[in-house]
C-alpha positions in Angstrom: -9.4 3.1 9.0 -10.5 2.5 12.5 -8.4 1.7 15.4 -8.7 -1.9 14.9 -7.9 -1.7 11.8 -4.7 0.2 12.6 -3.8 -2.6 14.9 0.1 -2.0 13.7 0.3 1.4 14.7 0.1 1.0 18.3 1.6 -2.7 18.8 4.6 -2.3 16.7 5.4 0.5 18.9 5.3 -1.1 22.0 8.3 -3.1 24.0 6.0 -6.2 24.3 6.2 -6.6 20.7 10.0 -6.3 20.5 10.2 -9.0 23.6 7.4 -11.5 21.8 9.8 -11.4 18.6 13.3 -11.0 20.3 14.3 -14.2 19.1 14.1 -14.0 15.8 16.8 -15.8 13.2 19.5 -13.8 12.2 21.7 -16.2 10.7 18.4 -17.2 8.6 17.8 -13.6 7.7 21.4 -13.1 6.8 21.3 -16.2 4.3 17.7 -14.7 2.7 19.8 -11.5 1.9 22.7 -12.9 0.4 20.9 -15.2 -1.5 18.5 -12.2 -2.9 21.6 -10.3 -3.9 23.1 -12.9 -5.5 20.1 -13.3 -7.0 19.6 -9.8 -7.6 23.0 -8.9 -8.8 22.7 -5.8 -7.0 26.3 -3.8 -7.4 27.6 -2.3 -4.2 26.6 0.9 -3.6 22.7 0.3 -4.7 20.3 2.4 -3.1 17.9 0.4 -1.2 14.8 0.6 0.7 14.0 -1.9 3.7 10.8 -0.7 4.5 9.5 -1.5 7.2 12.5 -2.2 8.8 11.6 -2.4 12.6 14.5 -1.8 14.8 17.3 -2.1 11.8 18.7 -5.4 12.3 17.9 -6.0 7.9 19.4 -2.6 7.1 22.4 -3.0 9.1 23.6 -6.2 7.1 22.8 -4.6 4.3 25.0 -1.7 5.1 27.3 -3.7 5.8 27.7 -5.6 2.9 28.6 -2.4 1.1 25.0 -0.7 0.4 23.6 2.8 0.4 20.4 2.1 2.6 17.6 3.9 4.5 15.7 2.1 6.7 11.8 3.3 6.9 9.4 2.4 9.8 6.5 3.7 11.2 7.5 2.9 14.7 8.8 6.2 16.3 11.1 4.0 18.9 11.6 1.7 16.4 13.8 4.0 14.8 15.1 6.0 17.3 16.6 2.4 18.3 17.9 2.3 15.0 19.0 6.1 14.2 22.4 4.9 16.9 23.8 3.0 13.8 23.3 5.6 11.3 26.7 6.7 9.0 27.3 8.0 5.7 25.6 5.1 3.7 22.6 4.3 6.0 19.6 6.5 7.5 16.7 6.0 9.3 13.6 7.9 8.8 9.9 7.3 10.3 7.7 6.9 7.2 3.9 5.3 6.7 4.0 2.9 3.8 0.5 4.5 2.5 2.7 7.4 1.7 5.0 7.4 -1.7 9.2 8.3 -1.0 10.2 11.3 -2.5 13.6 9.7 -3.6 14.2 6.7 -6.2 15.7 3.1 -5.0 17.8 0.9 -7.4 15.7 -2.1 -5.0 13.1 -2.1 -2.3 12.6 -4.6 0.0 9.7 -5.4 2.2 9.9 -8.5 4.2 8.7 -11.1 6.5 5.2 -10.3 5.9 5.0 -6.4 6.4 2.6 -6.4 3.5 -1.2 -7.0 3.2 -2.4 -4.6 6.3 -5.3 -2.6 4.8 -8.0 -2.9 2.4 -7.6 -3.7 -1.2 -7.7 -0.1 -2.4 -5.0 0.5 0.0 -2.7 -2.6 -0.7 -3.0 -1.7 -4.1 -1.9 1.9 -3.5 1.0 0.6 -1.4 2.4 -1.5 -4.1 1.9 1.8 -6.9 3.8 3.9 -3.9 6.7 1.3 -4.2 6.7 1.5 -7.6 7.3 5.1 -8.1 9.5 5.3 -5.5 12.0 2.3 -7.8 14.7 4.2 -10.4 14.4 2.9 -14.1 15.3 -1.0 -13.9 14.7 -1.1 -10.1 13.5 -4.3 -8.3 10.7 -4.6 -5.2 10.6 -7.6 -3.3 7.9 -8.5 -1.4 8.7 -11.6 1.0 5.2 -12.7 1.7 3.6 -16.1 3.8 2.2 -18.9 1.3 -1.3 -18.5 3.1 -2.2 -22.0 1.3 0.4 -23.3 4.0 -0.3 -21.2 6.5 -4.0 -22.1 6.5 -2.6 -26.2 7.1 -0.5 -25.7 9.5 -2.3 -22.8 11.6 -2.1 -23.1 15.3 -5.0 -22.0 17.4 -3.9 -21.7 20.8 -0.1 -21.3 22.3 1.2 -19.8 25.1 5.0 -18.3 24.5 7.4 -17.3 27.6 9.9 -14.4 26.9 11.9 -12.2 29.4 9.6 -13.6 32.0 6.0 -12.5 30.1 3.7 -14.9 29.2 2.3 -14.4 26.0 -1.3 -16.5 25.2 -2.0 -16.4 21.5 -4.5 -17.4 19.4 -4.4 -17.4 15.7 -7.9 -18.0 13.2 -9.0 -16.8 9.9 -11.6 -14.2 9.9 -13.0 -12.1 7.4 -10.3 -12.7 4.8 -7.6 -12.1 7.2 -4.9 -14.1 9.6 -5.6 -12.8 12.6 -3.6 -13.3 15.6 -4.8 -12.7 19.3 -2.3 -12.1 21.8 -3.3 -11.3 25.5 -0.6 -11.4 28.7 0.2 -9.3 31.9 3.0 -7.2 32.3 4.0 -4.1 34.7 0.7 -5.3 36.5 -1.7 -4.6 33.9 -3.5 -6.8 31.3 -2.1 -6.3 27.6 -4.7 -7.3 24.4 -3.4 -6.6 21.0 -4.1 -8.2 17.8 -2.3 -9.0 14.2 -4.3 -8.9 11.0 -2.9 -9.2 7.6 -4.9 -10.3 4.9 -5.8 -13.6 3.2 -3.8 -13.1 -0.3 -3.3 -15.9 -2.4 -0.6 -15.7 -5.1 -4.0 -15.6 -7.5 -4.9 -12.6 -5.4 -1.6 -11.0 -5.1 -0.8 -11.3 -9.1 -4.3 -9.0 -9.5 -2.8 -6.5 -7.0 0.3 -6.2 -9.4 -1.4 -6.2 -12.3 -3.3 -3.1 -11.1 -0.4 -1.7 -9.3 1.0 -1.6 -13.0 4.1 -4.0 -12.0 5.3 -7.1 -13.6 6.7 -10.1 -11.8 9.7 -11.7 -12.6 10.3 -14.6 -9.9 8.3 -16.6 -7.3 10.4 -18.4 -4.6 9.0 -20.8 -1.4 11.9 -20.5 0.9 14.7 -18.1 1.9 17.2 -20.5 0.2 15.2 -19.4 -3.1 14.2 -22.6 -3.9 11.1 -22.8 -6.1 7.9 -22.3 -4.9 5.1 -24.8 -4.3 1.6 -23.9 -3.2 1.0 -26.9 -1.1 4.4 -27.1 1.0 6.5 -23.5 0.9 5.8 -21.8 3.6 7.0 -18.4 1.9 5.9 -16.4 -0.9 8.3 -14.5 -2.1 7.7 -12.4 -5.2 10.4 -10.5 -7.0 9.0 -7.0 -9.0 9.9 -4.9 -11.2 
């Protein structure tokens, strides 16, 4: 892939990206996982995969609620952040999703949109590396945006303030992808990085699993788990097995 391509590698890795996104919604995250594992029925002491899981914040809770859980990134300083909260039940580890584990997972999870990078081919062979790496009667969820939704409700331009950095972002579709521009100055130098993740419909995403050899079980719109609906849920949230 060229370096464009690989636009994660080098902006997931950076502070800026951590300051853009400090604000994110614990206590909404918090309610997604206990309404999966409800869901999920997922006895204490499962084995599970949050992958990628950033700085930690997903694996923690899940830790906490009584789970055996290795957090898997491929941000170096994303998890040495995280390795200062490892114990007994719950290891980080730097690990490219293109790669397959080497160990089995009673569930995987990969969330808020940490899917749909690369090519096809590749997304494909993502999804068949997740699968091998689920035990017999293991689960992957794959917490996805409804790109139907996104598409109506995309804003172009906005300019975001955090820790004293102005971030200017654009967002368009292009190629098949939601790209998102974002451009500000900090420690007197100009910053330009960009998200892409591709255009998949459900349509298109129920091909990748077919091929991936996985069946699907649910399809939720919200982090409440409420049904989905391609016009108005603005997640897509597909539960594997």
């Amino acid at each position: 892939m060229t370096q464009k391509q690989e636009w994660f590698k080098e902006w997931f890795d950076t502070k800026y990206y951590h300051i853009l996104y400090q604000d994110r919604n614990d206590d909404e995250a918090h309610l997604f996982m206990r309404n999966l594992l409800s869901h999920l029925q997922l006895k204490h002491q499962s084995k599970i995969l949050d992958l990628p899981c950033g700085k930690g914040r997903h694996s923690v809770f899940l830790n906490s609620l009584g789970y055996d859980v290795i957090g898997a990134d491929l941000s170096e300083n994303s998890i040495n952040y995280a390795n200062q909260f490892t114990n007994d039940t719950l290891h980080f580890e730097v690990h490219d999703m293109r790669n397959p584990f080497s160990i089995k997972f009673d569930a995987i999870f990969n969330l808020f949109t940490s899917f749909g990078y690369f090519d096809e081919k590749t997304n494909i062979k993502v999804l068949q590396n997740l699968k091998k790496g689920l035990k017999k009667n293991g689960v992957l969820v794959i917490d996805f945006m409804n790109v139907t939704y996104v598409k109506k409700h995309l804003v172009t331009k906005e300019t975001i303030i955090k820790s004293n950095i102005e971030f200017n972002i654009t967002k368009s579709i292009v190629d098949d992808f939601i790209v998102k521009e974002i451009r500000f100055t900090a420690d007197n130098k100009e910053h330009y990085y960009t998200e892409r993740v591709r255009f998949l419909t459900l349509k298109m995403l129920k091909n990748y699993i077919k091929q991936a050899n996985l069946s699907l079980k649910d399809i939720f719109g919200t982090y409440s788990l409420t049904e989905f609906d391609n016009e108005n849920s603005s997640r897509l949230i597909l539960i594997l097995e």
